[in-house]
C-alpha positions in Angstrom: 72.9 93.3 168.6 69.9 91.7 166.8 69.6 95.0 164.8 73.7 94.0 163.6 72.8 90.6 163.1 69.9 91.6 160.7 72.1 94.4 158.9 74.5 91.7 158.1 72.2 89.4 156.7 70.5 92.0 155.0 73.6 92.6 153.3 74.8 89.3 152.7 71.3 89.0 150.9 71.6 91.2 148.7 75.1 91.2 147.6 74.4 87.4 147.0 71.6 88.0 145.1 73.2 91.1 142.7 76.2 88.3 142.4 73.2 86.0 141.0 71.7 88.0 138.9 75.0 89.3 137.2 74.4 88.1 133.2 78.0 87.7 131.3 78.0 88.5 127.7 81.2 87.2 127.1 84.6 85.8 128.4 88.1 85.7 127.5 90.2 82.5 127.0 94.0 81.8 126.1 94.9 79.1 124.6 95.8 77.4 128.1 91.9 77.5 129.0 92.5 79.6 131.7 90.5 83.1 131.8 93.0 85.8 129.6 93.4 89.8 130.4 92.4 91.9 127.6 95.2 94.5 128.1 97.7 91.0 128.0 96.5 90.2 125.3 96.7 93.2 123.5 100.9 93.3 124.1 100.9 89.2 122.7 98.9 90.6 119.8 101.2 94.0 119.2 104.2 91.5 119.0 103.2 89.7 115.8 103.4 90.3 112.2 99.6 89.8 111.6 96.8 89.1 113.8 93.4 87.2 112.3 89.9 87.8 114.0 87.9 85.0 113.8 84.0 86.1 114.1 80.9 85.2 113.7 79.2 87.3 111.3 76.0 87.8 112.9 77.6 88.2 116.9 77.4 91.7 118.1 80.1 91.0 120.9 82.6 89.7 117.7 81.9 93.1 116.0 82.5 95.5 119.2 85.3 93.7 120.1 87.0 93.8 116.7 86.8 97.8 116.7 88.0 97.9 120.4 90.9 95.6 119.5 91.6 97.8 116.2 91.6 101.2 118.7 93.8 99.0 121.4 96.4 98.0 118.6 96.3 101.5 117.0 97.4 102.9 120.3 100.7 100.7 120.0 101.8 100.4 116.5 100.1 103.8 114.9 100.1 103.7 111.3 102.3 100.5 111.0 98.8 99.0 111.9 96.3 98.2 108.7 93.5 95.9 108.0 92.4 93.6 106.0 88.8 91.5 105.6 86.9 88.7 104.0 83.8 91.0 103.7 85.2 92.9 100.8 86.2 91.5 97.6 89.6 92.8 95.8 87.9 94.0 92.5 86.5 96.9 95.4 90.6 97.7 96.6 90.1 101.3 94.6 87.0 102.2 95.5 87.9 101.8 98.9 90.6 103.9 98.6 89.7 106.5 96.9 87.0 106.4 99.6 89.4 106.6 102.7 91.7 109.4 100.6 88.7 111.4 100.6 87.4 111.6 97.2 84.1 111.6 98.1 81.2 110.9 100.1 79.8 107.5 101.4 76.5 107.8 99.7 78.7 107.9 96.6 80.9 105.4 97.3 78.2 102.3 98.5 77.0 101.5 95.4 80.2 101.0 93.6 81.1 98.3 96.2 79.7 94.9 94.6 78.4 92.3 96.9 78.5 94.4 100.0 77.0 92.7 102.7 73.9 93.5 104.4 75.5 94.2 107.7 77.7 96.2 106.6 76.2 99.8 108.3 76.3 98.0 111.9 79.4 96.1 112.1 82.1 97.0 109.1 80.9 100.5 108.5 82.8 101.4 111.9 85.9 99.5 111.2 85.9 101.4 107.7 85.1 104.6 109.4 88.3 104.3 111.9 90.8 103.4 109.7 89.9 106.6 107.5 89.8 108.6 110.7 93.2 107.0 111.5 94.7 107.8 107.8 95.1 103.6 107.8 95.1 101.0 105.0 91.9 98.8 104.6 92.2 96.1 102.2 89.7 94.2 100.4 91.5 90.5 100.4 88.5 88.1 99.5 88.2 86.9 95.9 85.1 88.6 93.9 82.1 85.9 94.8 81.3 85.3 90.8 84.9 83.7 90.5 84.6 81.7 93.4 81.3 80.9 92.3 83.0 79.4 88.5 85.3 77.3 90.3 82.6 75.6 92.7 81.0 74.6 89.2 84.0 73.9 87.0 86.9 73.8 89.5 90.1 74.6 88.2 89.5 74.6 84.4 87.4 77.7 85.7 91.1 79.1 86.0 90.8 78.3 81.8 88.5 80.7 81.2 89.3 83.8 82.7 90.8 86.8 81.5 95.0 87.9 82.9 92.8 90.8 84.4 90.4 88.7 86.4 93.0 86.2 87.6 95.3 89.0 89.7 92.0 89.2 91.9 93.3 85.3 92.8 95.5 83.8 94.4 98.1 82.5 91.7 99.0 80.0 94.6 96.0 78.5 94.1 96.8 75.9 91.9 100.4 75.4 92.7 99.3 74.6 96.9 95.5 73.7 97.0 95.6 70.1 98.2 92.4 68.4 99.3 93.6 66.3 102.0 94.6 69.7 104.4 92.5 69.6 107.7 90.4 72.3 106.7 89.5 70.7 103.2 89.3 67.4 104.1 86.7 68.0 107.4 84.6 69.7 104.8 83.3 66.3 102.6 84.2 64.4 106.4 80.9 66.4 108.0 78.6 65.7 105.1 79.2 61.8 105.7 77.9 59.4 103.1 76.5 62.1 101.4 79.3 63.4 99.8 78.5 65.2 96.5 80.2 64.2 93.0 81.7 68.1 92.9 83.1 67.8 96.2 86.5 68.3 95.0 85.5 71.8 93.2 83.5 73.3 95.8 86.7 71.8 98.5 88.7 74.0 95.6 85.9 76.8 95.8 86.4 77.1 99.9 90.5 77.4 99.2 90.2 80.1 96.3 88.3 82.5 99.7 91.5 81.6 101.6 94.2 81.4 99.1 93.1 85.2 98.1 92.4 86.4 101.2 96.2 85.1 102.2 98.0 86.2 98.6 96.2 90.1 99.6 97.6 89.9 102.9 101.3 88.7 102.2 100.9 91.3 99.0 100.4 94.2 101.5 102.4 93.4 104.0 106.0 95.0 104.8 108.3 94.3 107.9 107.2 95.8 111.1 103.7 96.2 109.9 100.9 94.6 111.8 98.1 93.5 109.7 94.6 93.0 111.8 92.3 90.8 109.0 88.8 90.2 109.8 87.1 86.7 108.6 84.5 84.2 109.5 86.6 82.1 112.0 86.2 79.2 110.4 88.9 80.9 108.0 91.4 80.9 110.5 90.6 78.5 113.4 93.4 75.8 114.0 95.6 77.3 112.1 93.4 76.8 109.2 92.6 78.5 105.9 94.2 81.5 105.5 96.8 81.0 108.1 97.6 77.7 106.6 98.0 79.2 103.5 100.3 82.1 104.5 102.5 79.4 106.0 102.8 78.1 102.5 103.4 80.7 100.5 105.4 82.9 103.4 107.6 80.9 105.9 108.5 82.3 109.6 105.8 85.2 110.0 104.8 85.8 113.8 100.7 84.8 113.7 98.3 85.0 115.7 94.7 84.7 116.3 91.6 85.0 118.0 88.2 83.2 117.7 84.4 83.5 118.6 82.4 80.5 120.0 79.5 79.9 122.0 79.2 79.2 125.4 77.9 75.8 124.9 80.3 75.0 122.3 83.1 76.2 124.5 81.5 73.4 127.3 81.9 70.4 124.9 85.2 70.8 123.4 88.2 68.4 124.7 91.1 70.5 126.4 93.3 70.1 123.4 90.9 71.9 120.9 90.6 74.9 123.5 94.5 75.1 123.1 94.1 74.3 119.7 91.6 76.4 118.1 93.1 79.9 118.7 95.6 82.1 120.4 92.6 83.9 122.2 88.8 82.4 122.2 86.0 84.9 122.7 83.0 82.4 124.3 79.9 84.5 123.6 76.6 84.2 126.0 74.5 81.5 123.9 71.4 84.0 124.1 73.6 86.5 122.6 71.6 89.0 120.0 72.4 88.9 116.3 73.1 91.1 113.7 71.5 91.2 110.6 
């Protein structure tokens, strides 16, 4: 009997301890709070017209679950499914595809990309890779960096200066929509406090030109019974923010939906409403998490 007794506790021991030890890298959230199924979530996202994933550029768990996600939602709408992300700018659309069509190698396509980011290899290069494995659209939505760059110095007159070609790789909503009071705007010169900077106003206009574009490339692309999957930084897309706000605009009655990355500790002080709030799905990353580069 003592032999049982020391069995059990043996095995209570241990099982406790491996329970203790266990280290989450992340969890998922719906919008009630409550802890969300991945496959669930999956059939909610394969319902909707276009689905934005909100990341965090340098979070490894963001970037394995955006190409797990992609694979998921290619297994239910096929080639209906393409994508779309800020981390290419639209003066790169035909490179890219002539890229995925086949017309030549990698090493030959990299350096006609302009301003491709540094961590591109470890987190977009496999999102690229699947969609031309898959015979699937990619499109490079974000407005080239030196326009955006004009307009955070001369704010719309920078519209003035540029050529008809330049200006199709921008929104022409931009100026018929922008409006500095929206949430998204307006929290930008709110954070900086009394220090808000005389060119607020442009670089408020600088911030909408990324989303206005990134929404105008979307909508342009986008037929009925597609489903678009656009990656961003998710402070493009949370609360139904920036680019969603925009597609609202411009593009009535579209089913949308998103998901988000956060940390753990900033999942632990925000209020009930801003867990509803924030995103259809919230990915809350372990706080030690590794990042990319």
């Amino acid at each position: 009997m003592r032999n049982v007794l020391l069995l059990c506790l043996c095995f209570f021991c241990s099982t406790w301890f491996s329970q203790a030890q266990t280290k989450t890298a992340y969890q998922l959230f719906g919008n009630d709070g409550q802890l969300a199924e991945y496959d669930q979530m999956i059939k909610d996202l394969a319902e909707s017209d276009m689905v934005f994933f909100g990341e965090y550029h340098n979070n490894p768990i963001s970037h394995w679950l955006q190409l797990e996600v992609s694979k998921s939602l290619y297994e239910v709408k096929g080639d209906k499914l393409f994508f779309g992300a800020e981390m290419f700018e639209a003066g790169n659309q035909l490179v890219l595809n002539e890229y995925l069509a086949g017309f030549y190698a990698e090493d030959k396509m990299l350096p006609e990309i302009t301003q491709l980011w540094s961590n591109y290899k470890t987190d977009y290069k496999p999102l690229l890779e699947f969609a031309k494995a898959k015979n699937l659209r990619f499109i490079a939505t974000n407005i080239p960096r030196r326009y955006a760059s004009m307009i955070n110095s001369l704010g719309m007159d920078a519209l003035k200066k540029l050529s008809p070609e330049a200006k199709k790789l921008i929104s022409p909503d931009l100026e018929k929509y922008f409006d500095p009071t929206v949430k998204a705007y307006a929290e930008m010169a709110d954070k900086m406090g009394g220090h808000v900077p005389p060119n607020m106003l442009n670089i408020q206009t600088a911030q909408a030109s990324k989303d206005a574009t990134m929404a105008h490339f979307s909508l342009q692309n986008f037929k009925k019974g597609d489903l678009l999957l656009h990656f961003q930084g998710s402070y493009h897309s949370n609360y139904n923010q920036g680019i969603i706000w925009w597609i609202h605009k411009i593009k009535p009655g579209l089913t949308i939906k998103s998901i988000t990355t956060v940390t753990e500790s900033e999942w632990s002080k925000m209020s009930t409403q801003e867990k509803a709030e924030i995103a259809n799905y919230t990915i809350v990353v372990a706080d030690s998490m590794t990042a990319t580069k």
